[in-house]
BAFI-668238 format. One record per residue: residue in one letter; x, y, z of N, C-alpha, C in turn. Coordinates in steps of 0.02 Angstrom, whole numbers, plus 50000, padded with zeros to 5 digits. Atoms other than C-alpha are relative to their C-alpha. Last residue first. Layout:
<sites>
AXYZXYZXYZ
...
</sites>
This chain:
<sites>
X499455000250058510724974850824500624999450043
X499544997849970509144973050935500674998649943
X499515004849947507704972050818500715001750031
X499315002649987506764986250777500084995850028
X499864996649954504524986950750500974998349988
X499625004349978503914986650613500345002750061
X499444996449998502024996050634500844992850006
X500184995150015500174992250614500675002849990
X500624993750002499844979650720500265006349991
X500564999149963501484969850719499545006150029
X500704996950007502844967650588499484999950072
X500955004650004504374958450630499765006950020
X500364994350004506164965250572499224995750007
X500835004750030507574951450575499545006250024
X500354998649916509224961950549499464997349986
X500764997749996510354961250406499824997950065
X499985007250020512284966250453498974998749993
X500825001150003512534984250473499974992149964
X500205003950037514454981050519499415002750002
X500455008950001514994990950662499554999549934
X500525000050062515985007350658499954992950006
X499835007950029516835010750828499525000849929
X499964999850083516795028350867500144995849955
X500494996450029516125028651027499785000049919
X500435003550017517315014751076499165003549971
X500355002149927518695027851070499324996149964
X500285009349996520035029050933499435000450082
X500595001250020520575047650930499524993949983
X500624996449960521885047151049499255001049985
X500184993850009522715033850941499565005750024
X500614998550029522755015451031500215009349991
X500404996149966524425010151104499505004649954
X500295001349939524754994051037499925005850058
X499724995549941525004999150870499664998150055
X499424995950016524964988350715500505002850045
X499845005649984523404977450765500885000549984
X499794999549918522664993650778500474994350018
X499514993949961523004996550609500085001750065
X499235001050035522334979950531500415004350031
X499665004649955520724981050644500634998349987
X499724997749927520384999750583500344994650034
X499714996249988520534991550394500215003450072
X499575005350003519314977250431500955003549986
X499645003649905518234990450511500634993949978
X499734997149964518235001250345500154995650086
X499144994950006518194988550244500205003250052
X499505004149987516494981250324500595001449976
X499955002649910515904999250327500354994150013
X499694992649987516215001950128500254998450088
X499345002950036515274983450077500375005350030
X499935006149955513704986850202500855000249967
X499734997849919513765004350115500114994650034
X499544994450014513794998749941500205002250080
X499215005050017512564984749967500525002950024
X499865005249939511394996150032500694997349999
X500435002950007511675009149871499934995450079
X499775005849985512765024649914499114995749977
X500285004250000512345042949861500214992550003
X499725006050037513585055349933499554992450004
X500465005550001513115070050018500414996949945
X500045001550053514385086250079499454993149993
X500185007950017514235093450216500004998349944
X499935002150084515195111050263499644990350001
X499385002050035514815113650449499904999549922
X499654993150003513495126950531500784998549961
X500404995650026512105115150518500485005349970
X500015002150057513355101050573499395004549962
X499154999150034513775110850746499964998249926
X499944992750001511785114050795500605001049965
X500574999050066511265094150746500355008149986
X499565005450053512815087750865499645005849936
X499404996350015512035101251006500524998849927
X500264994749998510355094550999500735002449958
X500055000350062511215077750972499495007149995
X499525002050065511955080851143499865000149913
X499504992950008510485088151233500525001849950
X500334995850037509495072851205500455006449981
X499545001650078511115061751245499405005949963
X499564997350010510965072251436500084996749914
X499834994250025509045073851459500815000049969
X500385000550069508625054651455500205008949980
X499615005750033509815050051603499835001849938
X499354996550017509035067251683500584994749958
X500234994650056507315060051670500745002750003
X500075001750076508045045151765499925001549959
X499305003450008508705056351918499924995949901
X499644995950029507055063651912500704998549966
X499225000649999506265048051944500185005249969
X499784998849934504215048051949500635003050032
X500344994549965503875051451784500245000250060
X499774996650025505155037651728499855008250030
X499585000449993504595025251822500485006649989
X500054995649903502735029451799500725001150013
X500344993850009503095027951578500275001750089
X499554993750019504205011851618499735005849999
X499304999149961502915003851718500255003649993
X500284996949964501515010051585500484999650064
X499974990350033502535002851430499855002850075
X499764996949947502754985251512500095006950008
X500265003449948501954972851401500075004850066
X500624999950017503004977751250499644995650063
X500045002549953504614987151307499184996250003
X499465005349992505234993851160499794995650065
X500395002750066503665006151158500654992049973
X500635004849973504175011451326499714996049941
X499905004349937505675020151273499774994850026
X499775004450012504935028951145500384994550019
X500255004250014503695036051283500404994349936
X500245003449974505095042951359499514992849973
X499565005549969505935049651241499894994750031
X499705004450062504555059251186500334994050019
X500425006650023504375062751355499864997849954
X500035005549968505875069751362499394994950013
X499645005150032505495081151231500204993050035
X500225002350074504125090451293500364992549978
X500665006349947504825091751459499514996549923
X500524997549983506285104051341499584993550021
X500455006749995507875100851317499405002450039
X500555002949943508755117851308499784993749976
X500305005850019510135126751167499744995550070
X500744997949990510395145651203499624991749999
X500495001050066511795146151090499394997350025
X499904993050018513135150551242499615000349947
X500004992149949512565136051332499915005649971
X500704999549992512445123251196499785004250042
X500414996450084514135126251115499245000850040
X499894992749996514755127651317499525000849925
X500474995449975513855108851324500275006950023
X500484998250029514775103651176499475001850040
X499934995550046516585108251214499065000649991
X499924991149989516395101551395499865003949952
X500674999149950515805084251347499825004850005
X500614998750051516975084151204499435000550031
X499854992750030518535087851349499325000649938
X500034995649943517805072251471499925008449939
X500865001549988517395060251343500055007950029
X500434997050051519335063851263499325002750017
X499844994650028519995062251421499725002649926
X500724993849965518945049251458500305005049998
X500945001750007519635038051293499635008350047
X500184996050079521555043351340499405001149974
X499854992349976521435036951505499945006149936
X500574995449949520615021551437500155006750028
X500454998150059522275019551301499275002050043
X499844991550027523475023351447499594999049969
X500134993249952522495010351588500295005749942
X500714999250018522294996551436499905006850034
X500164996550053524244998351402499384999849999
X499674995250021524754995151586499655003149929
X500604997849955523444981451640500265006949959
X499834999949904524254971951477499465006850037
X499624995849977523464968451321500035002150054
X499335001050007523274952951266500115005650013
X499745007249977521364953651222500735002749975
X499704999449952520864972551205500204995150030
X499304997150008520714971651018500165002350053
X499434999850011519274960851076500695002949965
X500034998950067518124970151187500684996449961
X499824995150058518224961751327499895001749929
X500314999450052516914947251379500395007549975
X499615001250035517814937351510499705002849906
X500365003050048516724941351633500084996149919
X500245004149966518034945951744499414995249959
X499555005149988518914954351608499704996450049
X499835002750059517234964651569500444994950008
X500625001249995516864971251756500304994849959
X499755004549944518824977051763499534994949987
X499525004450036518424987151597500284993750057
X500085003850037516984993451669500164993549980
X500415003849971517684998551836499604996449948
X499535005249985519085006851698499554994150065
X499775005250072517755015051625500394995650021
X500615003850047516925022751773500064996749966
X500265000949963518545029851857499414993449986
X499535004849972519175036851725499834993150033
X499925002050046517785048351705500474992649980
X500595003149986518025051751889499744997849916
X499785005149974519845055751860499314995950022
X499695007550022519535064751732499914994350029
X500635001350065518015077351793500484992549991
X500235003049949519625077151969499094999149951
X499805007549968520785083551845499564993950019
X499794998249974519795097451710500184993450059
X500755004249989520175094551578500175002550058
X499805006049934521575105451478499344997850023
X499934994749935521115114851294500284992350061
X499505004449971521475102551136500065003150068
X500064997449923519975107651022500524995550052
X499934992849997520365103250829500125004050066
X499524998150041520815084850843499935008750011
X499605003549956519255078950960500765003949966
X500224995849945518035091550852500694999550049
X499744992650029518655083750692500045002850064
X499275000249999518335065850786500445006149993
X499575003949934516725069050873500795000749969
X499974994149957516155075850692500315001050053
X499614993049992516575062850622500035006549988
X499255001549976515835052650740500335001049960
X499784994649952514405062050697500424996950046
X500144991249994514135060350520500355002850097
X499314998350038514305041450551500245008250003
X499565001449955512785041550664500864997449987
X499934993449963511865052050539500594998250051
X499424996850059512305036150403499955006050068
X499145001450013511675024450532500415002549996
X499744998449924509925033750585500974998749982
X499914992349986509405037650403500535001050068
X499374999150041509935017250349500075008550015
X499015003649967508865014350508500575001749956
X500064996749945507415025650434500644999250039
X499584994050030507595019850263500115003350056
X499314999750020507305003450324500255006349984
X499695002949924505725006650442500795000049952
X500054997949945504805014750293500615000950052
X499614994650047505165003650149500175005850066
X499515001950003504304991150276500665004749962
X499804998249932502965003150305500794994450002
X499984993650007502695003950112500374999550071
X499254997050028502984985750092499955007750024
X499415003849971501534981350222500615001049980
X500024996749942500364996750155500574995750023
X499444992249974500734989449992500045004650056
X499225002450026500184970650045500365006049987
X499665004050070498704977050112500635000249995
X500835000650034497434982150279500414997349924
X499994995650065498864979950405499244998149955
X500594990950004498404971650563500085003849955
X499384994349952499834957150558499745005450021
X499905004449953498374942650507500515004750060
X500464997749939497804955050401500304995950064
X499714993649993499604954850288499235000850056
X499204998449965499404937450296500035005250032
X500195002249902497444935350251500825001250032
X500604997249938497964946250111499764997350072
X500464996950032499484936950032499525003250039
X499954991550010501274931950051499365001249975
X499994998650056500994912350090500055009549995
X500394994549965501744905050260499965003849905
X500164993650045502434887850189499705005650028
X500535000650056502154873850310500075008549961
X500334992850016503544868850411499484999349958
X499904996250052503664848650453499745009149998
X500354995150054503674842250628500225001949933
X499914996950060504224828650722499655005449954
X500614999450052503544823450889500705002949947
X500755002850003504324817451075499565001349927
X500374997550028506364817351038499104997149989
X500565005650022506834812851217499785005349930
X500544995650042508564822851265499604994149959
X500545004250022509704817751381499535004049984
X500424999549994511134830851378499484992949987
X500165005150046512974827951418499225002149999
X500875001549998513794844151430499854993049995
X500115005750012515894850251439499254998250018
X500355008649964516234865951490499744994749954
X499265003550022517234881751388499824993550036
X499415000350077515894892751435500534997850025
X500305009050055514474885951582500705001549952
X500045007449960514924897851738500004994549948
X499165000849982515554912451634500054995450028
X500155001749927513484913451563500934996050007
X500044994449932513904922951417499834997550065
X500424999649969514864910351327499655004850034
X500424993950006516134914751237499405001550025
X499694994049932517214901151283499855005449999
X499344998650033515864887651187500445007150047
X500364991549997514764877951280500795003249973
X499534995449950515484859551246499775007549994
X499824991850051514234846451170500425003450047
X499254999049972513904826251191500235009649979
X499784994250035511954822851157500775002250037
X499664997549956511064807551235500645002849959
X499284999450040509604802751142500295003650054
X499724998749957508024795951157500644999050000
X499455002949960506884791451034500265003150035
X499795004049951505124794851011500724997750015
X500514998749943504974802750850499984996250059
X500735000750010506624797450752499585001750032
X500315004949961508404801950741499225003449989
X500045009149990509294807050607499594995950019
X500345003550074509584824350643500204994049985
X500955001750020509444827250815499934997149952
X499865005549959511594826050850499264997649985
X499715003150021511734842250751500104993050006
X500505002150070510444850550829500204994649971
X500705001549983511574851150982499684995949961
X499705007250007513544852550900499164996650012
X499855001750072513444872050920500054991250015
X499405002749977512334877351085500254997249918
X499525002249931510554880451031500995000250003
X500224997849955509874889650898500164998050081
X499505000549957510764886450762499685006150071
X500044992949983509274886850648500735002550030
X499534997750044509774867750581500045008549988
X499165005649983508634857450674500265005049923
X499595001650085507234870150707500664997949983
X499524999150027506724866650896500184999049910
X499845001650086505244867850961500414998949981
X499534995250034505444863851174499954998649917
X500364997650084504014852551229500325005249987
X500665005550029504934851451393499775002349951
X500464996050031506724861151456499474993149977
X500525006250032508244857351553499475005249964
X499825006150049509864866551555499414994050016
X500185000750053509444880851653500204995949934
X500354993149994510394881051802499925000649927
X499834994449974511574863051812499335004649979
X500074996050028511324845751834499935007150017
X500684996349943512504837151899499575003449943
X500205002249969513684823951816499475002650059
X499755006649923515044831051795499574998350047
X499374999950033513914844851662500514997450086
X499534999949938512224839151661500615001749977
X499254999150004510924845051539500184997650063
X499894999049934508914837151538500895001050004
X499325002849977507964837251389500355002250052
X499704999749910506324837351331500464998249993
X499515004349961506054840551128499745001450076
X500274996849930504904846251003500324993950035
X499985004749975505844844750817499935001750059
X500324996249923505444854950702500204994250024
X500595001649971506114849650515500175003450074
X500554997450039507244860550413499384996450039
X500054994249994508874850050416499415002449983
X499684996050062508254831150427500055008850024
X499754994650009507514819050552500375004549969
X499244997949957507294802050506499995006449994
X499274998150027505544797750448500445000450034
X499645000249917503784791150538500774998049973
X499675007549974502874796250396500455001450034
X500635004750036501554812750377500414992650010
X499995004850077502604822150468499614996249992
X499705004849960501554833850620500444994049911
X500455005249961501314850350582500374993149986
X499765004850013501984868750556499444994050016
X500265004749958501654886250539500414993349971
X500385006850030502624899650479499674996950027
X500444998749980502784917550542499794993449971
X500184997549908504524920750558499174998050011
X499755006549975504704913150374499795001550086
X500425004849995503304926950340500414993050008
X500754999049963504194941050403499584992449983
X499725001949934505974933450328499265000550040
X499705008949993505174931650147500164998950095
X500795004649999504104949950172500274992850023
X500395000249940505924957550233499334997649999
X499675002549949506824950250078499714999350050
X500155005750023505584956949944500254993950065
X500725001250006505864973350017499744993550017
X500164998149933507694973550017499264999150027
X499765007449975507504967849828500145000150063
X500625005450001506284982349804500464993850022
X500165002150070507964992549868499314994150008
X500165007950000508055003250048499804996549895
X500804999750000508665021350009499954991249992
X500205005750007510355027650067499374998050004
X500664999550037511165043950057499924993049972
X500105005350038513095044750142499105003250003
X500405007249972513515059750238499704994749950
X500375002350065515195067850217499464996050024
X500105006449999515825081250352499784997349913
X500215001650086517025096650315499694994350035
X500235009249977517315105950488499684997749936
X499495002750030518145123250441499824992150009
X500114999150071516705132950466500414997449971
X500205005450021516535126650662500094999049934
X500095000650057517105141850757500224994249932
X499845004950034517175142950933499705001849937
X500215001250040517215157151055500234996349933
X500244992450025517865156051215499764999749947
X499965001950076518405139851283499825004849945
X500154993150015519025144551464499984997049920
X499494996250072519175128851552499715005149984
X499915000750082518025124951674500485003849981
X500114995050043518845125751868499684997749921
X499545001350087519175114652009499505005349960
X500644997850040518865123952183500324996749915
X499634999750077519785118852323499364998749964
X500465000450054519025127052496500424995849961
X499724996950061519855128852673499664994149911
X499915003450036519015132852815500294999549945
X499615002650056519125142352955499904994949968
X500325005850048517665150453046500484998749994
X500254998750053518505161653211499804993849951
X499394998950071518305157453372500025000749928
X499564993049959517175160753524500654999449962
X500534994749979516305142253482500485004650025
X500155001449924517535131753392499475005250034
X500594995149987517415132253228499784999650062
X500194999349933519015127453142499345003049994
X499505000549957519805119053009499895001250077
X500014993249914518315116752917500644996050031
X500095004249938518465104252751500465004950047
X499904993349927517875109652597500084998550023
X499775005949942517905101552405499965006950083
X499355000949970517035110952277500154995850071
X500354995249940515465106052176500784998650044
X500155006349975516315100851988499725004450088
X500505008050025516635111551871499724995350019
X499995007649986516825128451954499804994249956
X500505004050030516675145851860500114992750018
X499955006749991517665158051959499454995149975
X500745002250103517285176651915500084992849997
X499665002250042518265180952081499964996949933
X499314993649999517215192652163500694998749952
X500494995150046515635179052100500585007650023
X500005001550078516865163952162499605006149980
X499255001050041517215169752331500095001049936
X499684994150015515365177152349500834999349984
X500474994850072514505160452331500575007049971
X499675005250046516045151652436499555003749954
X499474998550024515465164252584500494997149932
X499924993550009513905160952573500445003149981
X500314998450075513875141152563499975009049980
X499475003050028515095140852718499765002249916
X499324994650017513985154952815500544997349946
X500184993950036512545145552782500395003849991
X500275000550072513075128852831499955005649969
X499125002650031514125133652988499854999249928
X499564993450009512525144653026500614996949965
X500524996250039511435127153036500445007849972
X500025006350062512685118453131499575003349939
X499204996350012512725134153269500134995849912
X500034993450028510845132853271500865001449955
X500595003850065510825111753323500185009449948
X499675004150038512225115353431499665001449959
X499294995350027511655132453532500484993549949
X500015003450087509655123853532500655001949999
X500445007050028509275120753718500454999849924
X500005002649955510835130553815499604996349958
X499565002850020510835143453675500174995250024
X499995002150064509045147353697500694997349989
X500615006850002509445148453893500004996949919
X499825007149972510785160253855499634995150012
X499575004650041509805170253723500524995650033
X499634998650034508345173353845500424998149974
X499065001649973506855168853835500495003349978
X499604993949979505485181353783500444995750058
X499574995250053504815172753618500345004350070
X499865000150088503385161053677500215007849989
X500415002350046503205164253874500345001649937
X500124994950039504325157754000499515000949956
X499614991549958504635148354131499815004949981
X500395000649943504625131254047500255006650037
X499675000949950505045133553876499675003550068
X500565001149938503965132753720500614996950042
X499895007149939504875137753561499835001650071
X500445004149977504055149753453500054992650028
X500844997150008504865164153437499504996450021
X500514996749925506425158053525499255002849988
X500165005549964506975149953348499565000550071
X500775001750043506905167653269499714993550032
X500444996549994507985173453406499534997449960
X500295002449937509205158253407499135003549995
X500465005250011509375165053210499884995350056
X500574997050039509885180653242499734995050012
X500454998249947511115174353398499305003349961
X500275004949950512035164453285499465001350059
X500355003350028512195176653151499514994550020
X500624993250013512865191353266499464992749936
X500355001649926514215177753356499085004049975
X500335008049974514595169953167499575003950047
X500535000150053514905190053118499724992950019
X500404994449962516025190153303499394999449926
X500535002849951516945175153261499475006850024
X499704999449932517675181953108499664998650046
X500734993849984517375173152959500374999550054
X500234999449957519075163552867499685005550036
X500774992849988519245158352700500014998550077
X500185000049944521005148152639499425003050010
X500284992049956520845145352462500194999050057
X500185000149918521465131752331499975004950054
X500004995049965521255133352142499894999650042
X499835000349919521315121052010500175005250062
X500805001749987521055122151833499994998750075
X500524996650077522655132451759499184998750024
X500125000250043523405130751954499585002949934
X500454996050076523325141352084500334996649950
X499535004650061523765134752264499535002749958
X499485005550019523655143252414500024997249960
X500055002450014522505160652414500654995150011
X499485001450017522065166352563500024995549963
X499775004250049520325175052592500684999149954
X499344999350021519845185252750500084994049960
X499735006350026517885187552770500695001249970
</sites>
């Protein structure tokens, strides 16, 4: 095997390789022979054709088969003479292989970086310490049991008011057609939840059991359905019944009614579930910055063609998004130009913290174990109520999907391994205190981006900080479960 090199970049490296037709002719005729063992040709018996004939039935199908083996062979031993550590599976494309000539092909091989040994002792994080308050408590029983009221019919035949039910049919048109989900029958509606469309409800109250009403509203330009926002509605809508709520009382038949056995088992697991999310939050602070220190300290090269597929993905996002008209907004108004440098910037970052933290996890031995993914798994399924055992087979079945679930496992493997080995400091916060801190801090990032229109390398949507705003939390058998945030 003769190997020329042509191009040598820091991460990039292009080869010539060419076998000599005579090692092909000694490979090609091994493996006819094994084929002749037990192929059935007329004439002969099993195994004592000879290799012209054999090359006559199989000399494509074999030769195709050798082109493979010799390509993957020789590319093994390139890189293991040349200590070559690929990042990506290399590119190849045969120049020649004509029969009675030599292999040629020529290789490019992108490269990992060289990150050698890292040291973390200079990474200062801070993590906040947050414990749900009895008045937190008190809150999630009130919302659990407004979520859980009953109702019935008014006692006089009143005018609608904020706070009553009101069970509707109604039928949307917008110019006069109607459109894709805009009707509905014995629909509840709490006049003053804001549960429909804004202006809706608003048009109910007043009117009486039995009347019939025709409702003027505009879907607003945020719409998520891109077909209805910023349109114009008329709805006929029959109010058929009135309802009043009825108090849901905080007491034993309640708390059975949810499968708990008492009222402190119900706070306890509520105490529970909050300290758990305020655990998850504050860690997920902790490790954007970490992400950031990390992003700042480590500045090696990427490697191109990782980028450009990184790249790649986000910006098919970001295309996705403007069509849908649902950018993120501090990306309203900005041109194609400054979204392509600040995204380039983003998977360059993704790309180089990708790298840094699966070498930490490499060279420190760190694995995901079948164990864990099904962990994963089954938490997975437990969000999915009705449909656990789908998801479960789905999952089992699909490697591909078990590998969706191995790469953030890995990650906070790796996150947990770097902040063991960093300086942390703690810092007790109350709820309040942190809700109050976070909204600053984003009302601050939106002031300074709104500064610079090309986004700071370290700004990526990873590291957004979002509001903990409250969250409705329902109880059932035995456990709260999360609402989507």
């Amino acid at each position: 095997m003769q190997v020329v090199e042509t191009k040598s970049d820091s991460l990039l490296k292009d080869f010539t390789v060419t076998v000599e037709s005579s090692d092909l002719e000694i490979k090609i005729v091994s493996r006819l022979s094994e084929v002749g063992k037990d192929a059935r040709i007329p004439g002969f018996r099993p195994g004592k054709a000879p290799i012209s004939i054999l090359k006559q039935r199989f000399g494509n199908s074999v030769r195709g088969e050798v082109l493979e083996q010799t390509i993957r062979e020789s590319t093994e031993e390139l890189l293991s003479e040349r200590g070559l550590r690929p990042a990506s599976q290399p590119q190849i494309d045969v120049t020649s292989f004509e029969e009675g000539q030599d292999l040629t092909y020529d290789i490019s091989i992108e490269l990992l970086p060289e990150i050698g040994e890292v040291d973390f002792s200079s990474v200062k994080l801070e993590r906040e310490k947050v414990e749900a308050t009895d008045k937190e408590i008190e809150d999630t029983l009130q919302r659990l049991a407004d979520q859980n009221k009953k109702s019935e019919p008014l006692k006089t035949n009143r005018a609608a008011k904020k706070g009553d039910i009101a069970v509707i049919d109604y039928e949307g048109m917008i110019d006069n057609e109607i459109f894709e989900g805009g009707t509905g029958k014995g629909i509840e509606l709490e006049l003053g939840a804001n549960q429909f469309i804004p202006g809706f409800e608003d048009q109910i109250i007043g009117s009486k059991s039995g009347q019939s009403l025709k409702l003027d509203v505009t879907f607003p330009l945020d719409y998520g359905n891109k077909d209805l926002a910023g349109k114009d509605a008329v709805f006929s809508c029959e109010v058929k019944e009135l309802r009043q709520s009825i108090p849901t009382k905080i007491d034993e038949e309640f708390v059975k009614s949810m499968g708990l056995e008492s009222i402190e088992v119900l706070e306890q697991t509520i105490r529970d579930q909050l300290n758990a999310d305020y655990a998850q939050f504050t860690r997920e602070k902790v490790k954007r910055q970490l992400l950031d220190q990390l992003s700042d300290l480590f500045d090696f090269d990427v490697p191109p063609r990782m980028l450009e597929s990184e790249f790649e993905q986000i910006w098919k996002q970001v295309q996705e998004a403007k069509e849908k008209n649902s950018l993120d907004p501090e990306d309203l108004g900005k041109s194609e130009e400054e979204l392509r440098e600040q995204y380039q910037k983003i998977s360059e970052r993704r790309v180089r913290l990708g790298l840094l933290l699966t070498h930490v996890g490499e060279t420190n031995d760190l694995t995901v174990t079948q164990e864990e993914i099904n962990r994963a798994i089954m938490e997975q399924a437990r969000q999915m109520p009705g449909q656990e055992q789908q998801f479960v087979d789905f999952y089992r079945s699909n490697p591909e999907a078990q590998a969706s679930l191995r790469a953030p496992i890995f990650e906070d493997k790796v996150v947990n391994y770097i902040i063991e080995m960093a300086t942390v400091t703690e810092r007790v916060l109350t709820p309040d205190e942190l809700r109050a801190e976070t909204e600053q801090n984003s009302i601050e990032k939106t002031v300074e981006e709104s500064k610079n229109t090309t986004p700071k390398k370290t700004k990526t949507k990873s590291s957004k900080e979002k509001s903990k705003s409250e969250t409705k939390k329902t109880t059932r058998k035995k456990r709260v479960t999360k609402s989507k945030k």
